[in-house]
Every structure is written in C-alpha cells, then in structure tokens.
KEDREN-698247 format. One record per residue: x, y, z of N, C-alpha, C in turn. Coordinates in steps of 0.02 Angstrom, whole numbers, padded with zeros to 5 digits. Example, Ala and Ser with C-alpha at 12.3 -4.5 7.8 and 13.67 -1.06 7.14 Angstrom:
<sites>
+--------+--------+--------+--------+--------+--------+--------+--------+--------+
!   n.c1 !   n.c2 !   n.c3 !  ca.c1 !  ca.c2 !  ca.c3 !   c.c1 !   c.c2 !   c.c3 !
+--------+--------+--------+--------+--------+--------+--------+--------+--------+
!  00660 ! -00284 !  00390 !  00615 ! -00225 !  00390 !  00660 ! -00165 !  00390 !
!  00642 ! -00112 !  00354 !  00684 ! -00053 !  00357 !  00645 !  00002 !  00394 !
+--------+--------+--------+--------+--------+--------+--------+--------+--------+
</sites>
This chain:
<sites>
+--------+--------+--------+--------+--------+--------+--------+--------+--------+
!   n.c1 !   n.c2 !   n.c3 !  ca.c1 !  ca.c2 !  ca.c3 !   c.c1 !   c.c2 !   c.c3 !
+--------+--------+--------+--------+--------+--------+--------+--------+--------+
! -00216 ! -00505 ! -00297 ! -00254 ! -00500 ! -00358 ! -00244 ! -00430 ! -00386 !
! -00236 ! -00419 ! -00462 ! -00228 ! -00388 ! -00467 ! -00308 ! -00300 ! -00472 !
! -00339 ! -00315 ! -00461 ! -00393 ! -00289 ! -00463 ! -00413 ! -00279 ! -00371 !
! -00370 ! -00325 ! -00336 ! -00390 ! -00301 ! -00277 ! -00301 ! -00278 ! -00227 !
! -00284 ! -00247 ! -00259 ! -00203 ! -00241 ! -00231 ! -00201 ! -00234 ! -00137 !
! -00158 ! -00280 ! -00106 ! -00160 ! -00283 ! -00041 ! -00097 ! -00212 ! -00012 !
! -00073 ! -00214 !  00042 ! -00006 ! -00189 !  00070 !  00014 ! -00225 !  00105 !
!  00082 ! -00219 !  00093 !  00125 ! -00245 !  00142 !  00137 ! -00215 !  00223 !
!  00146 ! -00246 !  00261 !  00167 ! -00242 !  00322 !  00223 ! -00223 !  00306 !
!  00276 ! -00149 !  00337 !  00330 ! -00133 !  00344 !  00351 ! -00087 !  00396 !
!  00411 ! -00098 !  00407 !  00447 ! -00039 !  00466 !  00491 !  00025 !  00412 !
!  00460 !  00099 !  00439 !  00474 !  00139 !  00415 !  00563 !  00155 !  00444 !
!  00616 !  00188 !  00408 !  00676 !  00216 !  00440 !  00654 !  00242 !  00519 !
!  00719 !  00228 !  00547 !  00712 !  00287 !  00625 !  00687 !  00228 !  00653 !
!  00710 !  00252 !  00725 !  00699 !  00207 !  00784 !  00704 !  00127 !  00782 !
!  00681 !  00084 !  00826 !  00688 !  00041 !  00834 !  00633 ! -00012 !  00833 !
!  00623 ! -00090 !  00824 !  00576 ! -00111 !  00830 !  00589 ! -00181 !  00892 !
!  00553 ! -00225 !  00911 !  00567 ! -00286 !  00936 !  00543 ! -00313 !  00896 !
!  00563 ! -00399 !  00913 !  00547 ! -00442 !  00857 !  00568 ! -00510 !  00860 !
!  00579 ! -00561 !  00834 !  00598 ! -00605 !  00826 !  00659 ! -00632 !  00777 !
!  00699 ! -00663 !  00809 !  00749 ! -00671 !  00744 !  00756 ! -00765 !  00752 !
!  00759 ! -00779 !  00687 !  00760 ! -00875 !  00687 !  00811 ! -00880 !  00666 !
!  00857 ! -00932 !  00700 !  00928 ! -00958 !  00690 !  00907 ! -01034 !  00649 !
!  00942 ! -01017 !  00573 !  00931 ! -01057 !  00555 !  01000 ! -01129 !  00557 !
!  00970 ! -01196 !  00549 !  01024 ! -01248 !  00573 !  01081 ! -01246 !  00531 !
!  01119 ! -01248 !  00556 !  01214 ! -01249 !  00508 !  01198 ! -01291 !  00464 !
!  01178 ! -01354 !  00476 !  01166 ! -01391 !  00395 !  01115 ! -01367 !  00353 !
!  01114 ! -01381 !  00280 !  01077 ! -01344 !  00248 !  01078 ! -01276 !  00245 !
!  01115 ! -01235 !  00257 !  01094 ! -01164 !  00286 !  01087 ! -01123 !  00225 !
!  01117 ! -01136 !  00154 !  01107 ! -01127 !  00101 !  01046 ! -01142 !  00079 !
!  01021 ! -01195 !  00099 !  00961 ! -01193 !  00056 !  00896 ! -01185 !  00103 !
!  00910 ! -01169 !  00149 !  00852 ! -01125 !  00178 !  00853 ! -01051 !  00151 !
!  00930 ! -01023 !  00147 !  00908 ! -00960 !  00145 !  00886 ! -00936 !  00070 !
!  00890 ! -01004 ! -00004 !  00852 ! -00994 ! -00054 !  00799 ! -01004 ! -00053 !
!  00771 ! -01047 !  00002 !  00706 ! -01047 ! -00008 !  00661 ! -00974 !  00024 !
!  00699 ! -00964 !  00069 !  00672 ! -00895 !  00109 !  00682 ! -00840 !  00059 !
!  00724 ! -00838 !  00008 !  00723 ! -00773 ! -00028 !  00685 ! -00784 ! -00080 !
!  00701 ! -00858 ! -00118 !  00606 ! -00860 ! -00173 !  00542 ! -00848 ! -00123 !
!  00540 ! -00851 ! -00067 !  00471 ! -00851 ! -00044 !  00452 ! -00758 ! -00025 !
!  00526 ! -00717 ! -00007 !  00515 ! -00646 ! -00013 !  00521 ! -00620 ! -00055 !
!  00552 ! -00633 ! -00114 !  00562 ! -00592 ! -00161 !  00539 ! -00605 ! -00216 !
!  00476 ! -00571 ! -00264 !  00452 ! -00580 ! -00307 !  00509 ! -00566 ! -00394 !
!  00541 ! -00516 ! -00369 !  00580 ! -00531 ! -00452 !  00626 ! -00515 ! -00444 !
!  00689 ! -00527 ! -00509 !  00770 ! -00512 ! -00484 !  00761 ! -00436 ! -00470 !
!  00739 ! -00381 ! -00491 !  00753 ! -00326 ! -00493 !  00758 ! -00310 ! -00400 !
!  00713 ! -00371 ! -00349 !  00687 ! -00338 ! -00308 !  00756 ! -00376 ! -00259 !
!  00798 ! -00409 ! -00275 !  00842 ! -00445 ! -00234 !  00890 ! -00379 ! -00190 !
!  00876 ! -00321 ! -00212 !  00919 ! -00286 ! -00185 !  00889 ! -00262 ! -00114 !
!  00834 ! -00293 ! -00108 !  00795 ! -00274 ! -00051 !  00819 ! -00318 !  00003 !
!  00865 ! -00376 ! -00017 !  00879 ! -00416 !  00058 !  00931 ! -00382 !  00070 !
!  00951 ! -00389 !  00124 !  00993 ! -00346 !  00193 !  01028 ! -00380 !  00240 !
!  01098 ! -00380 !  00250 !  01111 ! -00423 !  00307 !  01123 ! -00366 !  00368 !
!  01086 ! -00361 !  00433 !  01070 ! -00309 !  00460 !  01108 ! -00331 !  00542 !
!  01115 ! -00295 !  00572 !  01145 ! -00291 !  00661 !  01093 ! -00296 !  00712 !
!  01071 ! -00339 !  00735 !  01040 ! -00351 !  00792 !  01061 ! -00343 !  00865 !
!  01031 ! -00338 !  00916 !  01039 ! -00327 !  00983 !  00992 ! -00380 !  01000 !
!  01039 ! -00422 !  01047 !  00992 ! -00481 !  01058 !  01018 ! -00494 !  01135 !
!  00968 ! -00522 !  01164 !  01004 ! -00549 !  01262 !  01059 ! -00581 !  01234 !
!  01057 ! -00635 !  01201 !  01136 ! -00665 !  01210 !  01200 ! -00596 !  01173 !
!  01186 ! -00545 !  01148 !  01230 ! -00514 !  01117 !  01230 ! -00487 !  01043 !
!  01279 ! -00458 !  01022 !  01239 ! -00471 !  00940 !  01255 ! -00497 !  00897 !
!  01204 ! -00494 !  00838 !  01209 ! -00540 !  00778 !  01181 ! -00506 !  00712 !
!  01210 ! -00551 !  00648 !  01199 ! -00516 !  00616 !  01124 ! -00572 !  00582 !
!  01094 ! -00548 !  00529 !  01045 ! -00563 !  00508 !  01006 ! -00541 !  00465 !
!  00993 ! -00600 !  00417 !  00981 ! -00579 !  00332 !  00896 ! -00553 !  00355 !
!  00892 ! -00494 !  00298 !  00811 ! -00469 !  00341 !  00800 ! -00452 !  00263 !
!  00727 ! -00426 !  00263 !  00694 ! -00417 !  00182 !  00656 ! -00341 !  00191 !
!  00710 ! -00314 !  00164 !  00699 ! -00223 !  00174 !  00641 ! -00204 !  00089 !
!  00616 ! -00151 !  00128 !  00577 ! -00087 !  00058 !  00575 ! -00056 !  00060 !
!  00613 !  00000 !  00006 !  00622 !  00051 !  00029 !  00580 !  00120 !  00038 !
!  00582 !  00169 !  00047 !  00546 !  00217 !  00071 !  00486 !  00262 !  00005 !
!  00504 !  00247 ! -00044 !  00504 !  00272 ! -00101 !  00494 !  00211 ! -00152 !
!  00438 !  00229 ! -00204 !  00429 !  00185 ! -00246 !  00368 !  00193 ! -00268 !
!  00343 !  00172 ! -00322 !  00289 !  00161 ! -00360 !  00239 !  00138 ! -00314 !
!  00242 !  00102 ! -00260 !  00191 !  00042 ! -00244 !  00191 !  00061 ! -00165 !
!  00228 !  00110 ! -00151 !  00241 !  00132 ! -00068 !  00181 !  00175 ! -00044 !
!  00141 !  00160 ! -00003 !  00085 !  00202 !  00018 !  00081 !  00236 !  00106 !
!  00122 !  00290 !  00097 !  00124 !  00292 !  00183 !  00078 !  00337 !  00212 !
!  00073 !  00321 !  00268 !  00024 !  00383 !  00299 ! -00052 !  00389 !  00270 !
! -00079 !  00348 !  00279 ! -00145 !  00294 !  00269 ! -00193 !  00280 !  00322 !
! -00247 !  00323 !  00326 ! -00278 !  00305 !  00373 ! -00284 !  00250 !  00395 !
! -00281 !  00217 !  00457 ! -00314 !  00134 !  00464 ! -00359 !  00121 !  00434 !
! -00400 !  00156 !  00446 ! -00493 !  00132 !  00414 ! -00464 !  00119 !  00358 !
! -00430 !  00152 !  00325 ! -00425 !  00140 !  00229 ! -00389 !  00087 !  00227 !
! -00338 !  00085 !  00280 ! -00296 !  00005 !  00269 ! -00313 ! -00044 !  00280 !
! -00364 ! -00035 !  00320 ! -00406 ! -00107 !  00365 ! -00465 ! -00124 !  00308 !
! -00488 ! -00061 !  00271 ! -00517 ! -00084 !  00221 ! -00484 ! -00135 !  00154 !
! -00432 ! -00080 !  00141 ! -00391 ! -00134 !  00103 ! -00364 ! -00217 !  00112 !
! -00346 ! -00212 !  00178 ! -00328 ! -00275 !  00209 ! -00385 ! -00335 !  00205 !
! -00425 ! -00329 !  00222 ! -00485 ! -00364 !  00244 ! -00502 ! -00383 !  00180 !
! -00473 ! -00340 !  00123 ! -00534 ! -00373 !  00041 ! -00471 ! -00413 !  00002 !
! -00417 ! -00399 !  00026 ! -00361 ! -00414 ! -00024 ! -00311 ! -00482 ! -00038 !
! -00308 ! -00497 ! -00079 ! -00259 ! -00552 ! -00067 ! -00212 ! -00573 ! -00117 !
! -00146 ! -00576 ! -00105 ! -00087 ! -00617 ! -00151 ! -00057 ! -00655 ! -00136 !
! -00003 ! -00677 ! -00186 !  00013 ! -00730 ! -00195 !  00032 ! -00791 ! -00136 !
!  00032 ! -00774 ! -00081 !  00056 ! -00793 ! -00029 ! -00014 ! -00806 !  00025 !
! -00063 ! -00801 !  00011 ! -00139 ! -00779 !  00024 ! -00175 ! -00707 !  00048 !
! -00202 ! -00729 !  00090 ! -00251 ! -00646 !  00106 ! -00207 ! -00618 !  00177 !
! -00227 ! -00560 !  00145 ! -00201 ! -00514 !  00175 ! -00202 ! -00494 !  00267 !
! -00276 ! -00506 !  00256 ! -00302 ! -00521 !  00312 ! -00278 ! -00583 !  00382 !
! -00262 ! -00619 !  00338 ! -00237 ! -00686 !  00356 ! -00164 ! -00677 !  00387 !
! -00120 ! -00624 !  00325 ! -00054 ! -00628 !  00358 ! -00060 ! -00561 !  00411 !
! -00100 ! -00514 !  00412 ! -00086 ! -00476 !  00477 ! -00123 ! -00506 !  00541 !
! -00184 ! -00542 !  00556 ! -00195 ! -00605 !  00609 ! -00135 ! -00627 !  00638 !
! -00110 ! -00678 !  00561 ! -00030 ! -00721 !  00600 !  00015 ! -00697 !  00644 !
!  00029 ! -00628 !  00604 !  00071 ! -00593 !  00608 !  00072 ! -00565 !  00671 !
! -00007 ! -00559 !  00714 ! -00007 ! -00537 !  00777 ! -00013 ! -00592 !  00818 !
! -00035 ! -00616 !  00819 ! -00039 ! -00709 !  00864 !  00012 ! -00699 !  00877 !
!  00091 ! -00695 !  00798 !  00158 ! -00714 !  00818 !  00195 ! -00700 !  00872 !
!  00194 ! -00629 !  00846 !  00190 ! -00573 !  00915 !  00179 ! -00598 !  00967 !
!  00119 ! -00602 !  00980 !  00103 ! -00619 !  01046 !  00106 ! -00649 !  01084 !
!  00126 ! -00715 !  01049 !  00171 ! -00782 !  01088 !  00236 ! -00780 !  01113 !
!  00256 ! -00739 !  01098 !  00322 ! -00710 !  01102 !  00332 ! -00639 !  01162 !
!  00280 ! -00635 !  01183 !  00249 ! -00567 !  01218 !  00256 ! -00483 !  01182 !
!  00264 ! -00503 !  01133 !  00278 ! -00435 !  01100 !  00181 ! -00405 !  01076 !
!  00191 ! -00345 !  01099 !  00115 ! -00322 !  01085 !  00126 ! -00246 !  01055 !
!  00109 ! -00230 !  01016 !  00107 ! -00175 !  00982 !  00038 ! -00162 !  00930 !
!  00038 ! -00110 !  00994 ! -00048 ! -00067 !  00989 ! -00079 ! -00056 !  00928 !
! -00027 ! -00034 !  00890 ! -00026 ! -00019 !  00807 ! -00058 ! -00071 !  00793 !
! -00023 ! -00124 !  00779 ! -00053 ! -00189 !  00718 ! -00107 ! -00210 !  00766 !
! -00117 ! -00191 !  00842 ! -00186 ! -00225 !  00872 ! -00242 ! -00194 !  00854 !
! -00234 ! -00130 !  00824 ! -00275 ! -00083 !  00821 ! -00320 ! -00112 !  00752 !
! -00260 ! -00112 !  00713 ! -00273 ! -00127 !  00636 ! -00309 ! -00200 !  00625 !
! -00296 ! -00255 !  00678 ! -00338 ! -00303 !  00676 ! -00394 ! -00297 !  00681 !
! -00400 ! -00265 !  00749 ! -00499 ! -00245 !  00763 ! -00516 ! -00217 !  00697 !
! -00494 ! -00185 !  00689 ! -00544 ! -00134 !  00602 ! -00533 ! -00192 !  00521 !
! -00489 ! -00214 !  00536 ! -00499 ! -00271 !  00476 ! -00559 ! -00310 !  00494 !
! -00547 ! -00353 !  00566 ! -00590 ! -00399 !  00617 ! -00674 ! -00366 !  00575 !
! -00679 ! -00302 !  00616 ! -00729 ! -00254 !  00590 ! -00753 ! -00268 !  00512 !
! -00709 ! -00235 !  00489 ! -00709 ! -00221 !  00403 ! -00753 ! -00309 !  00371 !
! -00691 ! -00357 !  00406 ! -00725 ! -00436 !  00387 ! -00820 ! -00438 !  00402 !
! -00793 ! -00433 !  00441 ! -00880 ! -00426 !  00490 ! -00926 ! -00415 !  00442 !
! -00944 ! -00335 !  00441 ! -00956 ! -00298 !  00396 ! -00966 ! -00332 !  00338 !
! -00926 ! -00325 !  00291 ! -00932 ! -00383 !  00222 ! -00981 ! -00438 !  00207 !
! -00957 ! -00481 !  00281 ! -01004 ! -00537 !  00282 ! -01070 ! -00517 !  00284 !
! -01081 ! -00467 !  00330 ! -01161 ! -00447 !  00337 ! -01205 ! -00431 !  00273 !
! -01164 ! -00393 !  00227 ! -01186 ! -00358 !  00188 ! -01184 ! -00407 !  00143 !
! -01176 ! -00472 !  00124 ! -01165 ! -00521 !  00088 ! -01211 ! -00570 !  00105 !
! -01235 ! -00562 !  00185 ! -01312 ! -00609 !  00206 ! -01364 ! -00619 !  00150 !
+--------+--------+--------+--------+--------+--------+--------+--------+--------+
</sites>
C-alpha cells in the first residue's frame, strides 16, 4: 500500500549465503520462467534486476536465474534497526500480500530445509511482537 510502504527481504554484496535452488522441469521451462519473472518483477525498467548467477551445490555447479537489487536506489533502506523493520514489516503490505506473511514463509522455508539464520529469526520474534502489540492496542 502505498501509504504503508513494506521492505523487501535482500542479500547485501560480499560473502556468501545458503539457500535453496528449484530445478525447474525441461518441459515448459519457458513458461515457467515468464511466469516467475511477471511474478518478480514489477516493471520493464526493473528486468535488469534478473541475473543468471553460479551456484555451489553437493551435486556440483550450476547456473541459475536469481532476482537481484541493487545496492543503491531510491527505495534501498540499509542499516535499519530491527525494531524499525519489524515495525515496518508487521503493518505493511503489497501486491503479493503482507509483509509479515512473506518473512514467516520465508522462515518456515528455511527451516524445512534446515537452514536457520539468526537474523530473519530474530526479525520474526519482533514482527511476532510488533503483531501482538497492535492487536492489543486494537482490543
């Protein structure tokens, strides 16, 4: 919304992350990957943000279309207290839904996968919090 602007989840340059990568099926493979880029990319200007990037994977490597932003920009907010992001997170929502909603998923995902990173666990509790909160004050 525009009156309640969310953030994105992103990985800054430097170092490395774990993660997940989905092999998509040889048939169709075209039109998965249009549907995956209308569903990341909001306008042509922003198409320059997909990436076909080098992975390290157990079986070896691969390459793989990923949806980069860059460091710099109008809309880039780094170095953000949690509290302020967890605030943000917790009230916000676009086109894709709430904000709140996609950093939850986003850790479940993780986690099924055994990947745990303290960071986004951290930022759940204080959204978790932040939700809380809201509701109370809305009793």
């Amino acid at each position: 919304m525009p009156h309640q602007p969310g953030l994105m989840l992103a990985l800054d340059s430097g170092g490395c992350c774990d993660g997940v990568a989905y092999r998509l099926p040889r048939e169709a493979n075209r039109e998965h990957i249009r549907k995956l880029v209308e569903r990341e990319v909001d306008s042509h200007e922003d198409f320059e943000t997909v990436r076909w990037v080098n992975l390290r994977c157990e079986t070896g490597p691969l390459r793989a279309l990923a949806f980069w932003v860059g460091p710099r920009g109008e809309g880039v907010s780094r170095k953000l207290p949690l509290e302020e992001v967890a605030r943000t997170l917790a009230r916000a929502c676009g086109h894709g839904g709430s904000c709140a909603a996609y950093l939850y998923n986003t850790v479940a995902h993780l986690e099924e996968f055994g990947i745990r990173d303290r960071n986004l666990w951290r930022l759940q509790e204080l959204v978790a919090g932040e939700i809380r909160a809201f509701a109370n004050e809305t009793l």
